[in-house]
Each structure stands twice: as structure tokens, then as C-alpha cells.
TINU-548395 format. One record per residue (C-alpha): chain; x negated, y, z negated; residue in three letters. Coordinates in steps of 0.2 Angstrom, whole numbers. Each point is the difference from the previous one (the first is absolute). Example, Ala and Ser with C-alpha at 12.3 -4.5 7.8 and 13.67 -1.06 7.14 Angstrom:
{r "A" {-62 -22 -39} "ALA"}
{r "A" {-6 17 3} "SER"}
END
This chain:
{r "A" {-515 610 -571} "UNK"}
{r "A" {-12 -1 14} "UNK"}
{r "A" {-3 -17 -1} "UNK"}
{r "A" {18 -5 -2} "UNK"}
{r "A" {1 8 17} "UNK"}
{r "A" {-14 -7 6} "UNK"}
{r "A" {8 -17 -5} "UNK"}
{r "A" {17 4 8} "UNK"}
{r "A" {-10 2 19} "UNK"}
{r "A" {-7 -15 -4} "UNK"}
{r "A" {17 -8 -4} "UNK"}
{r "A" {9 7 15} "UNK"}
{r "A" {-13 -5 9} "UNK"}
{r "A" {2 -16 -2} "UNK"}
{r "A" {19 -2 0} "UNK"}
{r "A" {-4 6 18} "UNK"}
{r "A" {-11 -15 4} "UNK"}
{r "A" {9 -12 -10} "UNK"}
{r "A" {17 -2 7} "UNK"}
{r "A" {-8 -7 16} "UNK"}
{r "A" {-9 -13 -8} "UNK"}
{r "A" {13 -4 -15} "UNK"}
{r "A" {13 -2 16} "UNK"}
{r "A" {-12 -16 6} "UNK"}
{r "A" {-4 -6 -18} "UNK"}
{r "A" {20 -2 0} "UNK"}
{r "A" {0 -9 18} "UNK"}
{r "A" {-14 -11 -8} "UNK"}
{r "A" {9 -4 -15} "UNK"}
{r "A" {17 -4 8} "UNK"}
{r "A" {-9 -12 10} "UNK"}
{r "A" {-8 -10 -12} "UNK"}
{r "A" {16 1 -10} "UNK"}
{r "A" {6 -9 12} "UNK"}
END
């Protein structure tokens, strides 16, 4: 159980970073789809 929580933290951690970045990986790729 512990590290299943230790593994959530980690998780939410990262969909707090993530969103920032994913949002200009999607700028990027609509640019070079076009």
C-alpha cells in the first residue's frame, strides 16, 4: 500500500507539470501538420 501511494504523488505530480508542456507538444504538432 505505501508504495502504491508513493506511486500516486509521483503521478499527480506529474500531471501537474505535464499539462504545460503537452499543451506546446500539441502547438508543435499542429504546426508541422501543417
Amino acid at each position: 500500500m505505501k508504495v502504491r501511494a508513493y506511486d500516486n504523488q509521483k503521478l499527480f505530480d506529474i500531471l501537474t507539470i505535464v499539462p504545460v508542456s503537452k499543451a506546446n507538444a500539441l502547438q508543435r504538432a499542429g504546426r508541422a501538420g501543417r
